[in-house]
N, CA, C and O atoms as a Maestro MAE file, in Angstrom:
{
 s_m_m2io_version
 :::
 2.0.0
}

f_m_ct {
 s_m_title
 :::
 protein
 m_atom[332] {
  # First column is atom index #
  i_m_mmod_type
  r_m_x_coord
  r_m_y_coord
  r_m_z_coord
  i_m_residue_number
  s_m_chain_name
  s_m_pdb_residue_name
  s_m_pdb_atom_name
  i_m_atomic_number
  :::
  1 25 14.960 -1.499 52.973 1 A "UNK " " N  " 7
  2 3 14.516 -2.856 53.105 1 A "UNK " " CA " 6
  3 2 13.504 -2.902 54.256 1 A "UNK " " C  " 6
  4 15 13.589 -2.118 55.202 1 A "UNK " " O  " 8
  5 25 12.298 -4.072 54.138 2 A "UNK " " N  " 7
  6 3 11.526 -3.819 55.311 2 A "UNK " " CA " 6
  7 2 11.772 -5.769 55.595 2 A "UNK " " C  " 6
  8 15 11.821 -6.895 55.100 2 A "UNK " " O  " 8
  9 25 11.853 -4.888 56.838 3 A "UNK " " N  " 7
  10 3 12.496 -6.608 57.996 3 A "UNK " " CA " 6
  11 2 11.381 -6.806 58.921 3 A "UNK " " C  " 6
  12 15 10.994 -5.920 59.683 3 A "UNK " " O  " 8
  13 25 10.706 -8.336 58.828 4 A "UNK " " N  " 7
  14 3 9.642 -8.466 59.976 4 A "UNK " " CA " 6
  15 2 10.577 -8.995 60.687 4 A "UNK " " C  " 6
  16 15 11.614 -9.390 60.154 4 A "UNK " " O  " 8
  17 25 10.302 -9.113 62.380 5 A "UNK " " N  " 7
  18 3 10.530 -9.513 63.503 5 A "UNK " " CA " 6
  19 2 9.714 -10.138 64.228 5 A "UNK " " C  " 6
  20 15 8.856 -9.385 64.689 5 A "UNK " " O  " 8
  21 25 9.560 -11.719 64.678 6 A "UNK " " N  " 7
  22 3 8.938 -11.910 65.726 6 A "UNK " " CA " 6
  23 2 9.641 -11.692 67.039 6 A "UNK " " C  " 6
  24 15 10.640 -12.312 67.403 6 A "UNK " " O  " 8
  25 25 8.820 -10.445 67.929 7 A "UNK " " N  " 7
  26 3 9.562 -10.689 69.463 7 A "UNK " " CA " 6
  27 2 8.406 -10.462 70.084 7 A "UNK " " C  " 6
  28 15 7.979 -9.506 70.730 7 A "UNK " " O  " 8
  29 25 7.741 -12.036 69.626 8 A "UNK " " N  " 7
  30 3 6.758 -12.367 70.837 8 A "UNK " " CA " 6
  31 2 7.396 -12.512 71.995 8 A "UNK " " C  " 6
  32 15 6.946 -11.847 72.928 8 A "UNK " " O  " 8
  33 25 8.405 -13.257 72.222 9 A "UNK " " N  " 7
  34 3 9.201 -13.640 73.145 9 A "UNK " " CA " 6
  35 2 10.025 -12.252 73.914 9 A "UNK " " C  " 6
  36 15 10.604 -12.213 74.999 9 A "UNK " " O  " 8
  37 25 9.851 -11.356 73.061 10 A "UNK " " N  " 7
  38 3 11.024 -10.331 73.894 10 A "UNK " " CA " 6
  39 2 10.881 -10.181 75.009 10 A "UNK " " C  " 6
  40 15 9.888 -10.588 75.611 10 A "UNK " " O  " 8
  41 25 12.002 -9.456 75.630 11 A "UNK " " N  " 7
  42 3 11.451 -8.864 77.124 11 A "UNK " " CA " 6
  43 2 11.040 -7.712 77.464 11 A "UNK " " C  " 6
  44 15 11.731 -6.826 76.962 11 A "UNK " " O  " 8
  45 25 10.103 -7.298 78.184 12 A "UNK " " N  " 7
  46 3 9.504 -6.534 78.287 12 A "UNK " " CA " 6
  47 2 9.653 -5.269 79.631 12 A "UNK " " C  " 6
  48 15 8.802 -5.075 80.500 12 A "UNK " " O  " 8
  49 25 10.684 -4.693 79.514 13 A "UNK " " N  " 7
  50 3 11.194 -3.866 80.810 13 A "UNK " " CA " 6
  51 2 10.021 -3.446 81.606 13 A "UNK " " C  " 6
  52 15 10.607 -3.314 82.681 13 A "UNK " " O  " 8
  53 25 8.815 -3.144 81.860 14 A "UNK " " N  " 7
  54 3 8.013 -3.041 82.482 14 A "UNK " " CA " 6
  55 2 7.881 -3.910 83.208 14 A "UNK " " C  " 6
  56 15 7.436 -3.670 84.330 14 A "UNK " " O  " 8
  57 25 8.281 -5.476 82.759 15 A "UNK " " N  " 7
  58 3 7.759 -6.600 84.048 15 A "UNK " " CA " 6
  59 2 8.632 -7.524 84.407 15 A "UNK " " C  " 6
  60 15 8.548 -8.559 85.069 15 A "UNK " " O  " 8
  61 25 9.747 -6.803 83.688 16 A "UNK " " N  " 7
  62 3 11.175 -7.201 84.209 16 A "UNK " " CA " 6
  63 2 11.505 -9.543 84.401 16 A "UNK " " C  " 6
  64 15 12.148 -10.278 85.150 16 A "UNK " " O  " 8
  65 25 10.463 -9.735 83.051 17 A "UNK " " N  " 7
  66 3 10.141 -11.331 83.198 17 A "UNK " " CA " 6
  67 2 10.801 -12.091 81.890 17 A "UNK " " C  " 6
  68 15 10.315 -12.387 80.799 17 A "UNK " " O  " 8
  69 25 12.365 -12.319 82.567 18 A "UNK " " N  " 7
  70 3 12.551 -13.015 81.182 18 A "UNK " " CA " 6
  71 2 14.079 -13.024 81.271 18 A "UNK " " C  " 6
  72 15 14.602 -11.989 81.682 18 A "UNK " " O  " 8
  73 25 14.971 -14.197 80.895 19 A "UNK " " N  " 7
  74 3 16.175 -14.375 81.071 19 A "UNK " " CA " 6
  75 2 16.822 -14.489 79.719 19 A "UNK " " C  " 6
  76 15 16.187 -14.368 78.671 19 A "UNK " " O  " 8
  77 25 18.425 -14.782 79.801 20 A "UNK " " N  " 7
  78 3 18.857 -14.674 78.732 20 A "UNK " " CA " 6
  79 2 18.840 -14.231 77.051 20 A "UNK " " C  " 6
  80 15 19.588 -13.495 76.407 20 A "UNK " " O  " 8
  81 25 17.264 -15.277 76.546 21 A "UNK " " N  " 7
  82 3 17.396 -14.224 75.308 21 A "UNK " " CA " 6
  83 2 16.181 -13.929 75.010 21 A "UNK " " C  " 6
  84 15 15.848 -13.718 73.844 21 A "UNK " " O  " 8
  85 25 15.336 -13.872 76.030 22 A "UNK " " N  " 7
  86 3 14.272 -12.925 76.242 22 A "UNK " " CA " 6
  87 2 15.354 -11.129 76.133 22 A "UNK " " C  " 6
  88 15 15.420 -10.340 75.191 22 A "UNK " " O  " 8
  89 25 15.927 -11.076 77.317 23 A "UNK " " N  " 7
  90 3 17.001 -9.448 77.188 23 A "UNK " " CA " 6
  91 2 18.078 -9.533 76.106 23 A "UNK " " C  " 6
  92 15 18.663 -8.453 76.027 23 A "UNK " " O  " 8
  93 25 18.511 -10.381 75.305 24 A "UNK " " N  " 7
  94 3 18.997 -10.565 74.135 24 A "UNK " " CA " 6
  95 2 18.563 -9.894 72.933 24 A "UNK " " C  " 6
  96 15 19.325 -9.259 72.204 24 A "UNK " " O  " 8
  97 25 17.288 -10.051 72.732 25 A "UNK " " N  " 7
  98 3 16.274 -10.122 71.814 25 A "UNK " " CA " 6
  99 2 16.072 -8.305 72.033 25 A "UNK " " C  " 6
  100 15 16.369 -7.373 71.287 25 A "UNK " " O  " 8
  101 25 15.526 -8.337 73.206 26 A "UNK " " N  " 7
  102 3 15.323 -6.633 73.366 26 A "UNK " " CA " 6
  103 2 16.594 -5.689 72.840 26 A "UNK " " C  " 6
  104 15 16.511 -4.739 72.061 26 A "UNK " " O  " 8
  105 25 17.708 -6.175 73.437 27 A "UNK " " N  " 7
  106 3 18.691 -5.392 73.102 27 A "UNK " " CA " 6
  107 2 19.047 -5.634 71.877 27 A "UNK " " C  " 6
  108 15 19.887 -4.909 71.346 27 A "UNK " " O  " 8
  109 25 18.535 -6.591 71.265 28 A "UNK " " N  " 7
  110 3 19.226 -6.469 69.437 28 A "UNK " " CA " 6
  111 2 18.509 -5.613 68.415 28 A "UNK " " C  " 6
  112 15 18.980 -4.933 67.504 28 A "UNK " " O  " 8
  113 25 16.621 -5.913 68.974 29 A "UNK " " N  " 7
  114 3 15.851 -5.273 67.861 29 A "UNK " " CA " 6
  115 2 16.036 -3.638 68.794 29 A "UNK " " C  " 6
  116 15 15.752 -2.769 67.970 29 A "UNK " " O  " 8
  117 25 16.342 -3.068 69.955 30 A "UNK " " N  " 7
  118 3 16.712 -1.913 70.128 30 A "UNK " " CA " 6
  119 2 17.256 -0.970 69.437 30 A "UNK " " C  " 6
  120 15 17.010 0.163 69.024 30 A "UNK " " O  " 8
  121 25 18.465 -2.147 69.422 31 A "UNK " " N  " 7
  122 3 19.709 -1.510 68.929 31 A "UNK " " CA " 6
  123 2 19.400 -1.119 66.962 31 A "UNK " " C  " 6
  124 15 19.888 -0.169 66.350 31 A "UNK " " O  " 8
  125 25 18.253 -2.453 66.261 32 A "UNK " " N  " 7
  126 3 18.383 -2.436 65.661 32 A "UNK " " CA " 6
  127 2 17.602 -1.272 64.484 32 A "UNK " " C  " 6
  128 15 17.696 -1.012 63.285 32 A "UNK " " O  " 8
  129 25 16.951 -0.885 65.464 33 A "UNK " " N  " 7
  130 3 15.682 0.276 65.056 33 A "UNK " " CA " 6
  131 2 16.267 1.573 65.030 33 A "UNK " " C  " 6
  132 15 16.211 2.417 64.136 33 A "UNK " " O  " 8
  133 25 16.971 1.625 66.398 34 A "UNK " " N  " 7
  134 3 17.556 3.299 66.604 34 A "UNK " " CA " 6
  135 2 18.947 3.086 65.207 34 A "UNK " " C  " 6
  136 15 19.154 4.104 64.547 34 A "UNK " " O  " 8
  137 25 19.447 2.338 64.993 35 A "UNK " " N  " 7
  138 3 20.581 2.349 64.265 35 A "UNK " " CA " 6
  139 2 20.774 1.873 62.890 35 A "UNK " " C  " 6
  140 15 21.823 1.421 62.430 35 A "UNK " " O  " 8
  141 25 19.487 2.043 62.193 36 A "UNK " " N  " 7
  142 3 19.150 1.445 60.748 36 A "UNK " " CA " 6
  143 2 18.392 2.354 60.268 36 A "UNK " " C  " 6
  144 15 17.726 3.115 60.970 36 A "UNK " " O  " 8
  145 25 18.428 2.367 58.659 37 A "UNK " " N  " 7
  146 3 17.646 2.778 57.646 37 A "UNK " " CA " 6
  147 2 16.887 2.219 57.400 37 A "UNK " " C  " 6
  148 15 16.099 2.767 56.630 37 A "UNK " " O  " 8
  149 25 16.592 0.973 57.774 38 A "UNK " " N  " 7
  150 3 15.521 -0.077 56.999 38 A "UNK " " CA " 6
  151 2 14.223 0.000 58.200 38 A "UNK " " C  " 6
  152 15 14.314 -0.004 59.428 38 A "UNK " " O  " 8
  153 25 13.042 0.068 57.343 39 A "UNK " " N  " 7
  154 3 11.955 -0.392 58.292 39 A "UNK " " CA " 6
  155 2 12.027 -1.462 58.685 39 A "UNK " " C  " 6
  156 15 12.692 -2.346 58.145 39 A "UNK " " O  " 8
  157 25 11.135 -1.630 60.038 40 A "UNK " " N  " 7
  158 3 10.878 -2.827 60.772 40 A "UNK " " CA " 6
  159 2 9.439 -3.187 60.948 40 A "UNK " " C  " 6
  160 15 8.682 -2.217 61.002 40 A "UNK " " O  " 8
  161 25 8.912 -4.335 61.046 41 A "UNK " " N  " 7
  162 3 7.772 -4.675 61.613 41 A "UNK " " CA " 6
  163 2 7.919 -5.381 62.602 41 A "UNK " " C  " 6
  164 15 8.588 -6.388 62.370 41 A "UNK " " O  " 8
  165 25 7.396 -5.218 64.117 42 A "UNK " " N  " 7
  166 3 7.774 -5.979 65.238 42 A "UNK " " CA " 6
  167 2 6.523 -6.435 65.657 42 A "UNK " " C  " 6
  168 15 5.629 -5.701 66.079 42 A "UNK " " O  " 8
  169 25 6.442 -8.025 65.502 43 A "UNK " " N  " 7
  170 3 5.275 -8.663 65.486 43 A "UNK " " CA " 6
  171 2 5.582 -8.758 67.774 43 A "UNK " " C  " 6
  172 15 6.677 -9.004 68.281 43 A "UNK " " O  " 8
  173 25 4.330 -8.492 68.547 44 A "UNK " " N  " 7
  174 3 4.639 -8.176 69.483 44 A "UNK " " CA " 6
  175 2 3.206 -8.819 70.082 44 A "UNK " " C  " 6
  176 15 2.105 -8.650 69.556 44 A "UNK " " O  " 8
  177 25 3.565 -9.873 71.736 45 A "UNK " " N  " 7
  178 3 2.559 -9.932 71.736 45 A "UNK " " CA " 6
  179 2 1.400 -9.372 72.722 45 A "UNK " " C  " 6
  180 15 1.784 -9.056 73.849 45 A "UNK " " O  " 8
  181 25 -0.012 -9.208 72.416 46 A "UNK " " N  " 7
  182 3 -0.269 -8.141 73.046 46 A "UNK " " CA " 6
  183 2 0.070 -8.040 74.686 46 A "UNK " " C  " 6
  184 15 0.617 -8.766 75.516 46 A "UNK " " O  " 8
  185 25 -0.320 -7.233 74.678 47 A "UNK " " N  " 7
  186 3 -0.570 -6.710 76.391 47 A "UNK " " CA " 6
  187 2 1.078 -6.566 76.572 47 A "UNK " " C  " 6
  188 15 1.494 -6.816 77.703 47 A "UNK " " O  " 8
  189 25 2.312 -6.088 75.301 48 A "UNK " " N  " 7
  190 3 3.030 -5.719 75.597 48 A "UNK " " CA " 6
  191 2 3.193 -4.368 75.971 48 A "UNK " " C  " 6
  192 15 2.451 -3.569 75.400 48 A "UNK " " O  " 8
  193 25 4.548 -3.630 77.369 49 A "UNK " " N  " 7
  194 3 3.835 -2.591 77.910 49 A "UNK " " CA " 6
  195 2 5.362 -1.513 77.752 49 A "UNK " " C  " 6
  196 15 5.912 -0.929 78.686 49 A "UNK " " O  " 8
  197 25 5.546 -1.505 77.108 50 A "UNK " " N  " 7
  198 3 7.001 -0.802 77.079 50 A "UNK " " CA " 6
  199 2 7.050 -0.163 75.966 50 A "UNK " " C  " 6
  200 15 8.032 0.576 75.895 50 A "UNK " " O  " 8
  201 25 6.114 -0.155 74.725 51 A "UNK " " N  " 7
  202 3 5.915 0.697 73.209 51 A "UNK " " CA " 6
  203 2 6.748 1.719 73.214 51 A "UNK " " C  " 6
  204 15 7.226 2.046 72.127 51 A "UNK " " O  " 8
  205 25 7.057 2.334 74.204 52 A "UNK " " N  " 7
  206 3 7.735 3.872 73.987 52 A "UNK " " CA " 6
  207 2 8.887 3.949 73.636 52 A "UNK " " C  " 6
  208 15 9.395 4.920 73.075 52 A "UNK " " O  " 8
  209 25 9.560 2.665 74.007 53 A "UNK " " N  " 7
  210 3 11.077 2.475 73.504 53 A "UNK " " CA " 6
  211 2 11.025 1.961 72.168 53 A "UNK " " C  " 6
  212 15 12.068 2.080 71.525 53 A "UNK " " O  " 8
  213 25 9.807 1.281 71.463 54 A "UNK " " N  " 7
  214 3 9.993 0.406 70.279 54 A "UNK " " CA " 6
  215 2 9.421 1.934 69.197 54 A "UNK " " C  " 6
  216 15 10.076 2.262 68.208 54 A "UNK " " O  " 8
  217 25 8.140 2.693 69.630 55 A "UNK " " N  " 7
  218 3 7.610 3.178 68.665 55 A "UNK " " CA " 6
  219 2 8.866 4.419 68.038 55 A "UNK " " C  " 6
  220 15 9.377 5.347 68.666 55 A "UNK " " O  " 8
  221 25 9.124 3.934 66.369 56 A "UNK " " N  " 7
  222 3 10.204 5.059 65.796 56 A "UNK " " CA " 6
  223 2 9.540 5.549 64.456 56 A "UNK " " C  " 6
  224 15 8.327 5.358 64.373 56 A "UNK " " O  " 8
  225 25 9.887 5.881 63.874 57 A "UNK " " N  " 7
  226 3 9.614 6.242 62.556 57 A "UNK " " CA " 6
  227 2 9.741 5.294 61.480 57 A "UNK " " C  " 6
  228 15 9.284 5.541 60.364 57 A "UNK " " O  " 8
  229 25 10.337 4.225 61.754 58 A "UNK " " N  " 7
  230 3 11.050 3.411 61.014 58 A "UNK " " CA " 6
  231 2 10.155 1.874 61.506 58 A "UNK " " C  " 6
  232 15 10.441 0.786 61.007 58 A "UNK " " O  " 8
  233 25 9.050 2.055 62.564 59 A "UNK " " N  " 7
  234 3 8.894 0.936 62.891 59 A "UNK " " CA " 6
  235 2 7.377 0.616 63.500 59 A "UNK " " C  " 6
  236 15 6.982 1.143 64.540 59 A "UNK " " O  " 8
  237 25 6.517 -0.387 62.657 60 A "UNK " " N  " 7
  238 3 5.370 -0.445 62.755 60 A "UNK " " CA " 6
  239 2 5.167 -1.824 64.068 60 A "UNK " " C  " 6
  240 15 6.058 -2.619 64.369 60 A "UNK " " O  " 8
  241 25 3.912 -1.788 64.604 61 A "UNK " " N  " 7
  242 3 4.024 -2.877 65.460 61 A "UNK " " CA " 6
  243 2 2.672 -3.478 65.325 61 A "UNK " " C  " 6
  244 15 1.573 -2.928 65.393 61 A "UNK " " O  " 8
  245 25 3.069 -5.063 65.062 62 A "UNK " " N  " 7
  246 3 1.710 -5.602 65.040 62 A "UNK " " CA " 6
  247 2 1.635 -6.454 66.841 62 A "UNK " " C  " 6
  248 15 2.440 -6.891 67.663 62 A "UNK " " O  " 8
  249 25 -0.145 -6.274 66.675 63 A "UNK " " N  " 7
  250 3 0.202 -6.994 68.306 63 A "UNK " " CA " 6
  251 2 -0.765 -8.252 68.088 63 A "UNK " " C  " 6
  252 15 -1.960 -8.172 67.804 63 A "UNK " " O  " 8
  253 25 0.112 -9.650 68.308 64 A "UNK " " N  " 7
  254 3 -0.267 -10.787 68.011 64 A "UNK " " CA " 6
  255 2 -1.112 -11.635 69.335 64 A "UNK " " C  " 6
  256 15 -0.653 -11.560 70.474 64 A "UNK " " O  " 8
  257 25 -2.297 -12.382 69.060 65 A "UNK " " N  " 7
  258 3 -3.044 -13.017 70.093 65 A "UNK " " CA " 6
  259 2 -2.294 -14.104 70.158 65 A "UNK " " C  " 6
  260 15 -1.813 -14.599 69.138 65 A "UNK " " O  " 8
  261 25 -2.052 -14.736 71.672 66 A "UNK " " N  " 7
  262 3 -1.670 -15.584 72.182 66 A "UNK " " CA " 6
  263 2 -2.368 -17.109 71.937 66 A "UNK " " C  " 6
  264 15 -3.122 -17.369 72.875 66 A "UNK " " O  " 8
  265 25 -2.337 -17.718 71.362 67 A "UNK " " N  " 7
  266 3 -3.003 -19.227 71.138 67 A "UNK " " CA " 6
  267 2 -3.042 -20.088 72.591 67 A "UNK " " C  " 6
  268 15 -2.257 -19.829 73.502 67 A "UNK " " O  " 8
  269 25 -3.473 -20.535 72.628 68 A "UNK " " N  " 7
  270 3 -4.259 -21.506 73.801 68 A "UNK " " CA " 6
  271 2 -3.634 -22.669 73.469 68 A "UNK " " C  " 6
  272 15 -3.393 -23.634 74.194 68 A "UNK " " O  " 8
  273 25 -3.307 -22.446 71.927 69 A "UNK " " N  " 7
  274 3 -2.442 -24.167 71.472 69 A "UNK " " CA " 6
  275 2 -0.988 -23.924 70.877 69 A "UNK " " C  " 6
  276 15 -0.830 -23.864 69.657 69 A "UNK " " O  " 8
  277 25 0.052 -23.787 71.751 70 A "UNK " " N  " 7
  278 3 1.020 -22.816 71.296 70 A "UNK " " CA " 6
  279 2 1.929 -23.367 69.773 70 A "UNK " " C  " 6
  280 15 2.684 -22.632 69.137 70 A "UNK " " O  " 8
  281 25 1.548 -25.137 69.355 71 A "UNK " " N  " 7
  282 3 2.099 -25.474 68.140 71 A "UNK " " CA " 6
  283 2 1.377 -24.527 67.163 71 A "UNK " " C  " 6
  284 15 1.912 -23.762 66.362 71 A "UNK " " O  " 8
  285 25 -0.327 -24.778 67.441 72 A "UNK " " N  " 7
  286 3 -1.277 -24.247 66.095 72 A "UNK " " CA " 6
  287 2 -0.938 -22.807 66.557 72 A "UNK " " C  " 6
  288 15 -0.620 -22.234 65.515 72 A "UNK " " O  " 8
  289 25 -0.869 -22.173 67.296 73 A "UNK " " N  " 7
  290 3 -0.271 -20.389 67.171 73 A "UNK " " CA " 6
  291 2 1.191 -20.118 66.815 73 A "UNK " " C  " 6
  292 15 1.357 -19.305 65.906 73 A "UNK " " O  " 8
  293 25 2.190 -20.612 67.327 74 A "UNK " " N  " 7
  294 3 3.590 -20.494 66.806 74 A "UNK " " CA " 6
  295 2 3.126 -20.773 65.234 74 A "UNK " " C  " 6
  296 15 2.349 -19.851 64.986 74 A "UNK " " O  " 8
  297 25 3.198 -21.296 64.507 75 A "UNK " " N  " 7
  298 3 2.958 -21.846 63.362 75 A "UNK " " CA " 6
  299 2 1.973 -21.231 62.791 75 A "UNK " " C  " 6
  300 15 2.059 -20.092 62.334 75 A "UNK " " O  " 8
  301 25 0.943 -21.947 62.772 76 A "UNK " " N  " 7
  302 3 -0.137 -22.232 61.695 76 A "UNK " " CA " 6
  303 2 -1.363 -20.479 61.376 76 A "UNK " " C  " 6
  304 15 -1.755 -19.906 60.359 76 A "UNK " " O  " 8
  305 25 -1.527 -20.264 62.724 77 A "UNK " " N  " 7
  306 3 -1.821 -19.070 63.433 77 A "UNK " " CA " 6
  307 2 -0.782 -17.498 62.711 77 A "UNK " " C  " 6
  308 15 -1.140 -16.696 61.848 77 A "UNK " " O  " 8
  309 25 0.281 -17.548 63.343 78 A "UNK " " N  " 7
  310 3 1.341 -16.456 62.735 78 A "UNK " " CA " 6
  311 2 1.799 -16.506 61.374 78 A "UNK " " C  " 6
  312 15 2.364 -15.609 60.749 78 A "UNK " " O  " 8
  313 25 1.408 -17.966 60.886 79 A "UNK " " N  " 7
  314 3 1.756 -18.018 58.933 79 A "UNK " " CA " 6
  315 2 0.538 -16.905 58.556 79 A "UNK " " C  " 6
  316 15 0.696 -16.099 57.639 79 A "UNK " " O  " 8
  317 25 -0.316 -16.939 59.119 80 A "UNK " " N  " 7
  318 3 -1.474 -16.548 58.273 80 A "UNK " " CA " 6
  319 2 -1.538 -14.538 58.618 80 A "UNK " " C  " 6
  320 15 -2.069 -13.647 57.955 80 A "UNK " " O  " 8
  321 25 -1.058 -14.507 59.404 81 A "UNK " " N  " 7
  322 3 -0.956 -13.125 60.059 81 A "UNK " " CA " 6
  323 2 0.214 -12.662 58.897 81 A "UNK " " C  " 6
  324 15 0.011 -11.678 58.186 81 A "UNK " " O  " 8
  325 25 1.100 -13.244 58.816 82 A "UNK " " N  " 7
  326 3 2.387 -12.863 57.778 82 A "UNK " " CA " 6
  327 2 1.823 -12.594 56.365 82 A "UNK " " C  " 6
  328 15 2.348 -11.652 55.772 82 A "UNK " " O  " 8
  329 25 0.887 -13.234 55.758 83 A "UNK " " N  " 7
  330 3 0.530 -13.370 54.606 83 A "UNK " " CA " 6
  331 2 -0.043 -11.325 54.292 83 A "UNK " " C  " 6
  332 15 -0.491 -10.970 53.202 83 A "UNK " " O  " 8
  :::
 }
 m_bond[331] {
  # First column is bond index #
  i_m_from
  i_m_to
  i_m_order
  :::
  1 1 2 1
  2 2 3 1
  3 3 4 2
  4 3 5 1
  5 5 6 1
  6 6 7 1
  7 7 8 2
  8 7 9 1
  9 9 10 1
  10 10 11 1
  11 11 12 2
  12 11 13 1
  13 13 14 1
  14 14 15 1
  15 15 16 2
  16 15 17 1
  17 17 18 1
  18 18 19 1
  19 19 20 2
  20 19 21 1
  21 21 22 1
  22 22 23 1
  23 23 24 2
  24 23 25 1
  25 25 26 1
  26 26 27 1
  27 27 28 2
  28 27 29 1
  29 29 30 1
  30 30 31 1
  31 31 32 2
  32 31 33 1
  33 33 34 1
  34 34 35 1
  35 35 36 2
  36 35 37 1
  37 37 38 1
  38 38 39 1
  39 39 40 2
  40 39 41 1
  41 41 42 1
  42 42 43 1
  43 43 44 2
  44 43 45 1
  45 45 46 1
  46 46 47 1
  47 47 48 2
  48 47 49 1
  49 49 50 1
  50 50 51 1
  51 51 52 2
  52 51 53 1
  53 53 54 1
  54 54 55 1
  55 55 56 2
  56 55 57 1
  57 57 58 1
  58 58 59 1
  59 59 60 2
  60 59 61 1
  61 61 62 1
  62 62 63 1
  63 63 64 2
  64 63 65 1
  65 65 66 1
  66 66 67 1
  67 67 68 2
  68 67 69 1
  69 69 70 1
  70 70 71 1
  71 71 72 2
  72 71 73 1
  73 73 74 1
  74 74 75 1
  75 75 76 2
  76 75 77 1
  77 77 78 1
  78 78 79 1
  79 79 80 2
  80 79 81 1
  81 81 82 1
  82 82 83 1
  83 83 84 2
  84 83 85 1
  85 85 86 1
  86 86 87 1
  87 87 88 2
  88 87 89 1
  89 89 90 1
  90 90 91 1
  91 91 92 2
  92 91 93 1
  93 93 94 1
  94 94 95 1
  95 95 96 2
  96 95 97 1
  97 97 98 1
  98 98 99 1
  99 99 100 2
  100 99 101 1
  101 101 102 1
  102 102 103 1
  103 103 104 2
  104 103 105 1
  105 105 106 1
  106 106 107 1
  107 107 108 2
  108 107 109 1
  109 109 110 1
  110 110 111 1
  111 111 112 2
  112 111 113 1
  113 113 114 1
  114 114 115 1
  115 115 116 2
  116 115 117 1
  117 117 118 1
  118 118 119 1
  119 119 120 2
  120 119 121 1
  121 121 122 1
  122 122 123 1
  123 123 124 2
  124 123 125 1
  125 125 126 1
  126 126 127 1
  127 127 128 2
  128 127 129 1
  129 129 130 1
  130 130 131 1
  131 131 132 2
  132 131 133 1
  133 133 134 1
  134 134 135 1
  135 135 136 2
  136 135 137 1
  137 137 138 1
  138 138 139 1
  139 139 140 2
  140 139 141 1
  141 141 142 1
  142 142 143 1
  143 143 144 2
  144 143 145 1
  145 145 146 1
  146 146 147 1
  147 147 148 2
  148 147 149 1
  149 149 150 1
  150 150 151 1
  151 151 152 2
  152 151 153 1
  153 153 154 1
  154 154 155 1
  155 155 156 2
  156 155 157 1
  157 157 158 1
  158 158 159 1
  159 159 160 2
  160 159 161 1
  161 161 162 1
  162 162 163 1
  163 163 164 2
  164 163 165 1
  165 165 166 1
  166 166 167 1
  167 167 168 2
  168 167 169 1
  169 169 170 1
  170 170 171 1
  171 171 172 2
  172 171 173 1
  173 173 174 1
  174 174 175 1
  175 175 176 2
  176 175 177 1
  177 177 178 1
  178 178 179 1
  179 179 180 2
  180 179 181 1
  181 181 182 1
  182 182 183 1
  183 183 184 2
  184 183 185 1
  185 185 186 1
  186 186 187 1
  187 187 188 2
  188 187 189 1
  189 189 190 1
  190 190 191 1
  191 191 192 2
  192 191 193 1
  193 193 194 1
  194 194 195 1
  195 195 196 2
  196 195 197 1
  197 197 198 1
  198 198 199 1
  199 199 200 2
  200 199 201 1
  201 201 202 1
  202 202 203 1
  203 203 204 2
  204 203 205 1
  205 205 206 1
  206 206 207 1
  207 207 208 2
  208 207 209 1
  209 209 210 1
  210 210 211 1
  211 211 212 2
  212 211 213 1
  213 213 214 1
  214 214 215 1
  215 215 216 2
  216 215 217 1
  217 217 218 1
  218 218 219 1
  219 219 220 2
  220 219 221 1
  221 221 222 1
  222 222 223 1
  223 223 224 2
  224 223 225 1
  225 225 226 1
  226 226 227 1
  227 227 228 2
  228 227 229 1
  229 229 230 1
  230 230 231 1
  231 231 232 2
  232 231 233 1
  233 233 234 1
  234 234 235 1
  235 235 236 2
  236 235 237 1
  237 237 238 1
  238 238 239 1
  239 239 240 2
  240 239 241 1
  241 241 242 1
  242 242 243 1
  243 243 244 2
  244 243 245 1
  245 245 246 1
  246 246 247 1
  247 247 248 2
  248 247 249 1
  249 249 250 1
  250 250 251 1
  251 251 252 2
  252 251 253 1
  253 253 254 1
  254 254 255 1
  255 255 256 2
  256 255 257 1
  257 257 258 1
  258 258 259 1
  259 259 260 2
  260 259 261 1
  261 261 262 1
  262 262 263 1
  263 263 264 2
  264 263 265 1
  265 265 266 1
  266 266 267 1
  267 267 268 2
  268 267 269 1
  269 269 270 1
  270 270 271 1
  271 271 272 2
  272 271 273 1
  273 273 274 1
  274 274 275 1
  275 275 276 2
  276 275 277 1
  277 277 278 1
  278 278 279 1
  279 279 280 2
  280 279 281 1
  281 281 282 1
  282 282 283 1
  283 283 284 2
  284 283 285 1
  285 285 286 1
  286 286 287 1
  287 287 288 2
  288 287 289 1
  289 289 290 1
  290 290 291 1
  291 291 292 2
  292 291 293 1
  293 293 294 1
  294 294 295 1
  295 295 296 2
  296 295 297 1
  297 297 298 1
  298 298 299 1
  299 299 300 2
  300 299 301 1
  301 301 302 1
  302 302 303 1
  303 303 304 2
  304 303 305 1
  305 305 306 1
  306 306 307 1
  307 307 308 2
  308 307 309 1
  309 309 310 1
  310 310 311 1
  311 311 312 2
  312 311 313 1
  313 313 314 1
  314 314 315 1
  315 315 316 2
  316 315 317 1
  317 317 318 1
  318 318 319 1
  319 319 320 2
  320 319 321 1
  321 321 322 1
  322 322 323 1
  323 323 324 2
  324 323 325 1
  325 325 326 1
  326 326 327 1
  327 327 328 2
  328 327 329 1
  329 329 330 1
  330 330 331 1
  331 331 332 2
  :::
 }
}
């Protein structure tokens, strides 16, 4: 099965910036890459700096631009990236 992921939001151990499920998020799609058969796509956003733990065999990474208008980028912006 191939599973997209948004972890724009994840946290990013390099800059150590981000509470509850910012480190939630890291530790689930972690866990969920090293410990699955299924591909992943981890929509990521750029100038993320920690790749070495995400890049597997099992797991492609797109790196998403940050919107200036975070409704029209959450949304309208990332629908079209999905397509």
């Amino acid at each position: 099965m191939k599973i997209g992921i948004d972890a724009r939001q994840m946290l990013d151990p390099a800059d150590e910036k981000g509470g509850g499920v910012e480190r939630y998020t890291f530790s689930l799609v972690t866990r969920l890459i090293n410990n699955s058969d299924n591909k992943f796509v981890l929509f990521l956003k750029s100038g993320y700096q920690s790749l070495h733990l995400l890049r597997k065999n099992n797991t492609k990474i797109v790196f998403v631009k940050e919107s200036r208008l975070p409704v029209l980028g959450n949304h309208l912006l990332f629908a079209n990236i999905l397509k």
